[in-house]
C-alpha positions as CSV (number, residue, x, y, z in Angstrom):
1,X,205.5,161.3,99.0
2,X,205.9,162.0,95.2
3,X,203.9,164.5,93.0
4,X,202.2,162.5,91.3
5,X,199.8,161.5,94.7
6,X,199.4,165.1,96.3
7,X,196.8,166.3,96.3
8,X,197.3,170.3,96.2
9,X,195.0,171.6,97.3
10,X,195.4,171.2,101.0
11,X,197.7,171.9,103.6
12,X,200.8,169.4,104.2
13,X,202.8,168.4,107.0
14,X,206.2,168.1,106.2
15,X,208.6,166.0,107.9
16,X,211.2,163.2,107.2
17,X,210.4,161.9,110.4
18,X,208.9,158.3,110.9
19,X,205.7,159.5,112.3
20,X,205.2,155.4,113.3
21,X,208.2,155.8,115.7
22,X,207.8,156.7,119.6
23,X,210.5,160.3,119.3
24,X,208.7,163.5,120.6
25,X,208.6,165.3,117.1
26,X,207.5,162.1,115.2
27,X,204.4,161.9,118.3
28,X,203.6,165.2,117.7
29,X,203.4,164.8,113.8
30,X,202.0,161.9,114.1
31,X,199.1,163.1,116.2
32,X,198.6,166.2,114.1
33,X,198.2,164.3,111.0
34,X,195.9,162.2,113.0
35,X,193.4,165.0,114.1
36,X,191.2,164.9,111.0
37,X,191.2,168.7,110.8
38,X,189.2,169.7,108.1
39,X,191.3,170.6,104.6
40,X,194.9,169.0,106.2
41,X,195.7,165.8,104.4
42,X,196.7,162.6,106.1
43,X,199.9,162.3,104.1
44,X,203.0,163.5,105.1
45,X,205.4,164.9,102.4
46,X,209.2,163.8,103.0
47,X,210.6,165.9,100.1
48,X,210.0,169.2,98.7
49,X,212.5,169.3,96.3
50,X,210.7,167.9,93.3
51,X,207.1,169.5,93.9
52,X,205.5,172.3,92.5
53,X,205.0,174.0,95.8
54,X,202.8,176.9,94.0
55,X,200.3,174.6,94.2
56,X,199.7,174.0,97.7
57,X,197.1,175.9,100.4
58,X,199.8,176.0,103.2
59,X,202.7,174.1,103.9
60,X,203.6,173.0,107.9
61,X,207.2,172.3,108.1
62,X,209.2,170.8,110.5
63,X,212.1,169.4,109.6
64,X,215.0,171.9,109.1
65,X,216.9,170.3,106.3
66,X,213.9,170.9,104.3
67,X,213.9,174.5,104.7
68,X,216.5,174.5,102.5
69,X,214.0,173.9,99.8
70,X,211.5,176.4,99.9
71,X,210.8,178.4,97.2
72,X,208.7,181.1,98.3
73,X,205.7,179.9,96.3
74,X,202.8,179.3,99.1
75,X,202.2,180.4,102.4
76,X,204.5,178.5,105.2
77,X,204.6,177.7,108.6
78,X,207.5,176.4,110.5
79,X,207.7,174.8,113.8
80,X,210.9,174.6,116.0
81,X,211.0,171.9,118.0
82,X,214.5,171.6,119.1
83,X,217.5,173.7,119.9
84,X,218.9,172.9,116.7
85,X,219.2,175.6,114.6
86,X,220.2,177.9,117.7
87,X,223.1,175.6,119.4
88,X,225.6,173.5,117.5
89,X,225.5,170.4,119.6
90,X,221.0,170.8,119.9
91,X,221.7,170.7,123.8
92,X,222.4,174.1,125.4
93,X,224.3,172.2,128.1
94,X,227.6,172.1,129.2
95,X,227.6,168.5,130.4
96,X,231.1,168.7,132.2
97,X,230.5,171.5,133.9
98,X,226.5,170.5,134.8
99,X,225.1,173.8,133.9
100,X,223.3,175.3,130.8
101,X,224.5,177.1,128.5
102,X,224.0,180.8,127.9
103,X,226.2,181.4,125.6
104,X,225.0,183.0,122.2
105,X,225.7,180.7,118.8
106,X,229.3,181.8,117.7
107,X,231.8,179.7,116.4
108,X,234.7,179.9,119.2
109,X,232.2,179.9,122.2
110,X,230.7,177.1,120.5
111,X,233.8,175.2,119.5
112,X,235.1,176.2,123.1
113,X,232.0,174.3,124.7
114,X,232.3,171.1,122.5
115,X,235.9,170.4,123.4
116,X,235.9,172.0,126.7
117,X,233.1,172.1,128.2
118,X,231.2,168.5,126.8
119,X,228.3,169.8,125.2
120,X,228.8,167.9,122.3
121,X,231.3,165.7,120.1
122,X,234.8,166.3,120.6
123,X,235.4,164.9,117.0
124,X,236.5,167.8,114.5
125,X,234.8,166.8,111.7
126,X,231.7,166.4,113.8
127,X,231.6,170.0,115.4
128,X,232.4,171.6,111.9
129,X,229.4,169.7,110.6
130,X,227.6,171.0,113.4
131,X,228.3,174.0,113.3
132,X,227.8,174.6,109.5
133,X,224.0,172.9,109.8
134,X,222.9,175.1,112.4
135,X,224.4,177.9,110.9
136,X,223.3,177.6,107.3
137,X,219.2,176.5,108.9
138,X,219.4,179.7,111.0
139,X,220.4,182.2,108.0
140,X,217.7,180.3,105.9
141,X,215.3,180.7,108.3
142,X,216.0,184.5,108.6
143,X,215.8,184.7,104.8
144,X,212.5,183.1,104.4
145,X,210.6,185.5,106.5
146,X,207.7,182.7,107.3
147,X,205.8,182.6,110.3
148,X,207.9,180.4,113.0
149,X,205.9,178.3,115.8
150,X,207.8,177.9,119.4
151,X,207.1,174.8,121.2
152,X,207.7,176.8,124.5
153,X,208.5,181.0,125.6
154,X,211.8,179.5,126.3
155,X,212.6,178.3,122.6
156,X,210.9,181.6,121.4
157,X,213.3,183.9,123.7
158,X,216.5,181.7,122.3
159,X,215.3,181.9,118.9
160,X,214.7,185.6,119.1
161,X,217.7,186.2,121.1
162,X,219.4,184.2,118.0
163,X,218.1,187.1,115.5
164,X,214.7,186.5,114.4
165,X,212.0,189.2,114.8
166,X,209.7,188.6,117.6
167,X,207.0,189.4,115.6
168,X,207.5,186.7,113.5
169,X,207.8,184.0,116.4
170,X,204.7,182.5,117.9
171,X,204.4,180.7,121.1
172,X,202.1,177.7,120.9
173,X,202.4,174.5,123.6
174,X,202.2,171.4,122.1
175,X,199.5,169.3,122.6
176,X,199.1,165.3,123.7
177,X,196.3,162.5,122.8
178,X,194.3,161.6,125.8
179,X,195.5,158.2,127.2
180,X,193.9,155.5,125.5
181,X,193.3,153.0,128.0
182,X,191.5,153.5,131.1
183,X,193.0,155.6,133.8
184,X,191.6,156.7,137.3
185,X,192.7,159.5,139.9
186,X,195.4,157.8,142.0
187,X,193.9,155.8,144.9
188,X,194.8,154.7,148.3
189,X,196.0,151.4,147.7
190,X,198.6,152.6,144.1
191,X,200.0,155.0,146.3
192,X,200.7,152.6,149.3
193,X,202.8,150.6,146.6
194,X,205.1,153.3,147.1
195,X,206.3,153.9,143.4
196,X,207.3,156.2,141.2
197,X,208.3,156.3,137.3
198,X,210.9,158.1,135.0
199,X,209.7,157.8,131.3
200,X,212.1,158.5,128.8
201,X,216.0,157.5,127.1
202,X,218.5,156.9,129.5
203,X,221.3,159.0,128.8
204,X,223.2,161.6,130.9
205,X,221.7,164.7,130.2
206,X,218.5,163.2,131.0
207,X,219.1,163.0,134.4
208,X,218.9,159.4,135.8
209,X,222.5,159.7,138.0
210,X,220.8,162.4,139.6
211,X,217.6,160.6,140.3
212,X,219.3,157.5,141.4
213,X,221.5,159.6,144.1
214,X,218.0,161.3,144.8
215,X,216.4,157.8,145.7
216,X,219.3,156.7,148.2
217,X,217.9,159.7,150.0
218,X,214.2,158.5,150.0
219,X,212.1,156.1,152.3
220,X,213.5,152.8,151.4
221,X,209.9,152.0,150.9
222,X,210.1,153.6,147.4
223,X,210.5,151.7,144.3
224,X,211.7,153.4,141.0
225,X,210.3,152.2,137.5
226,X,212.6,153.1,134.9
227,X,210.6,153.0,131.5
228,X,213.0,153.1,128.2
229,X,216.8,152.3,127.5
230,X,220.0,153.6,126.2
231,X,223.3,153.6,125.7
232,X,223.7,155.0,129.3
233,X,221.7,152.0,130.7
234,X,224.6,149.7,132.3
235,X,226.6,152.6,133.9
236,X,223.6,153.4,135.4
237,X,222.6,150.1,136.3
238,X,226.5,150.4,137.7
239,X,225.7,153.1,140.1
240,X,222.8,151.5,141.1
241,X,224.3,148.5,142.4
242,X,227.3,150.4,144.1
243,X,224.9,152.6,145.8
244,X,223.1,149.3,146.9
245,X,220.3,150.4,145.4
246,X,219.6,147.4,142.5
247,X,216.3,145.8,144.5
248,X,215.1,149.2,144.7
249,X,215.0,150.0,140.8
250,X,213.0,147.9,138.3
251,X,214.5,148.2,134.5
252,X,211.9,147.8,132.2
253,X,213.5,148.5,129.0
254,X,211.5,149.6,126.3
255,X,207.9,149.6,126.6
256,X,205.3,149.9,124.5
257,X,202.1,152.0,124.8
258,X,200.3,149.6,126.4
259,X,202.9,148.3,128.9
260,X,204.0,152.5,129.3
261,X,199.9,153.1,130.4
262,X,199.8,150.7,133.3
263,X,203.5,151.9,134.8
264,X,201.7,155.2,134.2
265,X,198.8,154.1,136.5
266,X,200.8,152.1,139.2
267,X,202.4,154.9,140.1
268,X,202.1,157.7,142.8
269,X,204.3,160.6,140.6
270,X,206.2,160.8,137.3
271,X,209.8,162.1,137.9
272,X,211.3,164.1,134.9
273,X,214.5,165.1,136.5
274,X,216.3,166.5,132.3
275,X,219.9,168.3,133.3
276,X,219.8,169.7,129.6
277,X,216.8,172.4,128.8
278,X,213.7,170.6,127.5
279,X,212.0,172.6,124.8
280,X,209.0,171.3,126.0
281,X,208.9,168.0,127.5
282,X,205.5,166.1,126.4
283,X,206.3,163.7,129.6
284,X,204.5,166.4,131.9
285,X,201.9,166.0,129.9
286,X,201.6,162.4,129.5
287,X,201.8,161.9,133.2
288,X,198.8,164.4,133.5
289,X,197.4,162.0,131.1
290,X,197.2,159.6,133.6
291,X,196.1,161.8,137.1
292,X,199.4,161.7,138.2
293,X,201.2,164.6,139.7
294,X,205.0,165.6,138.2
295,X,208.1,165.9,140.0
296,X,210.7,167.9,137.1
297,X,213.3,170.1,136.6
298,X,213.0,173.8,136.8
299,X,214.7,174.1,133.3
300,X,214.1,175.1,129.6
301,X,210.6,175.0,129.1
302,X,209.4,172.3,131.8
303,X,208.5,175.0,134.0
304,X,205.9,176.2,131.3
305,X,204.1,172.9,131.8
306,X,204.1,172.2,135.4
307,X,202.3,174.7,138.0
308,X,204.1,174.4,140.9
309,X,202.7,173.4,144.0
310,X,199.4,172.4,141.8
311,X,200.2,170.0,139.5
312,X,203.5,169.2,140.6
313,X,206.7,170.2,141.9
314,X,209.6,172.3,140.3
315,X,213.3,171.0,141.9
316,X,216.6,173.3,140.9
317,X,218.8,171.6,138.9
318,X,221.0,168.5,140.2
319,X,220.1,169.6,143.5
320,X,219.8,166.1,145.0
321,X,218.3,166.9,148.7
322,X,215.5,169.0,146.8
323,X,214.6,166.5,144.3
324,X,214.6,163.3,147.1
325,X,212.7,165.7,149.2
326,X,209.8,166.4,146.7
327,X,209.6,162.6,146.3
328,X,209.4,162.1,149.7
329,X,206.8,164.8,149.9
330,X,204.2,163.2,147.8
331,X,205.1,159.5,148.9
332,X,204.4,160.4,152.3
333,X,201.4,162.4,152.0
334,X,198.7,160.4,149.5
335,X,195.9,163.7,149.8
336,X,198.4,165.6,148.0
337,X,199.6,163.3,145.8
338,X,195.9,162.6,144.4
339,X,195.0,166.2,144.6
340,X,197.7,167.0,142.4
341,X,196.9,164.4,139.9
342,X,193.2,165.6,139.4
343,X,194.3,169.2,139.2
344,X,197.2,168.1,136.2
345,X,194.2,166.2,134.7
346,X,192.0,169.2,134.7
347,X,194.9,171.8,133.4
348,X,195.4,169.2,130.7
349,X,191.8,169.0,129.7
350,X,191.4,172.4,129.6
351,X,195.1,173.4,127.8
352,X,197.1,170.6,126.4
353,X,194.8,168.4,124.7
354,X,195.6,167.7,120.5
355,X,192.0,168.9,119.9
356,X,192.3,172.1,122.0
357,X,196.3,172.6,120.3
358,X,195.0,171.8,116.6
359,X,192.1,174.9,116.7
360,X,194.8,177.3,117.9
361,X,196.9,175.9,115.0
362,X,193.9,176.2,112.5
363,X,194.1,180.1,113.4
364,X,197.7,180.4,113.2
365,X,197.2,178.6,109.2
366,X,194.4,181.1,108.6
367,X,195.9,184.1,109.3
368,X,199.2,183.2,107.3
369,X,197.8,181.9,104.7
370,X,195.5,186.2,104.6
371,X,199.0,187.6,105.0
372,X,200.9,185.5,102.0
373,X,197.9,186.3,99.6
374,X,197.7,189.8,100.8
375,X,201.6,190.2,100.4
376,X,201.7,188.6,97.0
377,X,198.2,191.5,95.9
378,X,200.4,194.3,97.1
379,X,203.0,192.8,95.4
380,X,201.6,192.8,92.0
381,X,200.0,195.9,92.3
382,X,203.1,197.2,92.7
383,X,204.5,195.5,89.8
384,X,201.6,197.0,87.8
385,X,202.2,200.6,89.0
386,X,205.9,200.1,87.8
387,X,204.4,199.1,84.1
388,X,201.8,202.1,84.0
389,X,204.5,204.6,85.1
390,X,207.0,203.5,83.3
């Protein structure tokens, strides 16, 4: 968007992000800009660097190459939705060694855990490039003093832990659209079918090896729906047939919303078994969506999103006998699977929906767009006591 077709006098989303594409940030920008909320426009700027940002009410920024471009000149809000600008590789997970990382940003633990450890690229060039982004976003950010928005306590501890002012860091859980096509608590006859669904890319640190050693440990009555692709599809598919589990596993590729809804509803639980630490993880609430109950990892910020027991269940990391157990758990006991479902349905309703997300946002705008104007008044009153005395 150029300057000649803002209009400046409302508050902007700002992302580079293809808000028509099907990634968790572009979702969540996507549905903000969606929301209608009063004095937000329904344009998204994509580059700050030739408009007069004086000119604007507030700005909502989520990208962090275009922090880089603020100027200071209206009141700012930032959200972090990634590990980013506090980890190198964006992962905080040591992928040879299957455990997270809790090592602070510095360049030879970092540098140590890409060629070592696997967290990342083992290409030079790449993990100097890395490096240098998250380095030069982080000092920004710490410069810029604006108000930054943590999808999850988790990413507000790292992000704090990396420097920043707790004061200055606010907690707030994203938010999801309700399902659009018709969904029901899960019945009788869905959960004799005896499936269940991981939604998502398949890549390593998302956990499918895990799940598909999980399954071999399950009622051979269960099916698995695997919803979305990647390039660590045929190794999968691979261990799947070695573990003569292939007629057990439907591969459905990528699927569209509508084709995503009805997996949603034909099955008994969502599994969300991520190895790395999810900032948030809006499949919880998808699945919650839908009335069905989650079965996910007890890492990064999942377990924000999931009360245990309730609306789910929480499984340690790659423990395999936990995680087939929790599946076998709800598969062979259809009151608690539906119970569950209603009561993630009625946590969502009453916590995670965009409307309920986009009022607590509304507040968040308000009261930093008081504090710029009131900083800028004390500002020029000092300015004009400078004048007078000197």
């Amino acid at each position: 968007m150029n300057n000649s077709v803002v209009d400046t006098k409302m508050i902007y989303h700002c992302s580079q992000a293809d808000i028509t594409g099907g990634g968790g940030i572009e979702t969540y920008v996507a549905s903000l800009v969606q929301s209608r909320l009063s004095g937000v426009s329904n344009g998204v700027i994509t580059d700050l660097k030739n408009v007069d940002q004086s000119q604007f009410k507030l700005l909502h920024v989520h990208d962090l190459e275009m922090l880089m471009d603020l100027r200071s000149e209206c009141p700012v809000v930032f959200t972090l939705h990634n590990h980013s600008i506090y980890c190198p590789s964006g992962t905080k997970y040591l992928a040879d060694r299957g455990r997270l990382c809790d090592r602070p940003m510095n360049p030879l633990g970092c540098a140590w855990g890409h060629l070592i450890d696997g967290c990342g690229s083992r290409r030079p060039q790449n993990i100097l490039q890395n490096w240098e982004n998250a380095d030069h976003s982080l000092e920004t950010l710490k410069k810029l003093q604006i108000p930054v928005i943590a999808n999850s306590d988790y990413v507000r501890q790292q992000i704090i832990s990396s420097g920043l002012s707790p004061e200055r860091v606010i907690t707030l859980r994203c938010g999801v659209q309700p399902a659009t096509s018709a969904t029901a608590p899960l019945s009788r006859e869905i959960h004799q079918n005896q499936r269940i669904l991981f939604a998502g890319r398949i890549v390593p640190y998302k956990g499918i090896e895990w799940l598909i050693k999980a399954l071999a440990k399950t009622d051979p009555q269960i099916h698995l729906d695997i919803a979305g692709d990647g390039w660590g599809k045929p190794n999968m598919e691979k261990l799947a047939h070695q573990m003569g589990l292939s007629d057990r596993i439907t591969w459905h590729g990528w699927c569209d919303r509508d084709k995503l809804a009805a997996l949603y509803q034909q099955c008994l639980a969502v599994v969300f078994p991520s190895l790395w630490p999810e900032p948030a993880g809006l499949v919880t609430l998808e699945a919650y969506t839908h009335y069905r109950p989650i079965i996910a990892s007890a890492v990064g910020g999942i377990p924000e999103h999931v009360r245990n027991g309730k609306t789910g269940i929480l499984v340690p990391l790659n423990s395999i006998q936990k995680l087939a157990a929790a599946i076998n758990e709800l598969a062979t006991n259809y009151q608690k699977s539906q119970l569950m479902g209603e009561q993630a349905q009625a946590w969502f309703q009453q916590e995670f929906t965009i409307d309920i997300h986009v009022q607590r946002l509304k507040k968040i705008y308000a009261q930093t767009i008081a504090d710029f104007h009131h900083k800028n008044h004390k500002s020029i009153e000092s300015c004009q006591w400078s004048v007078v005395s000197g």
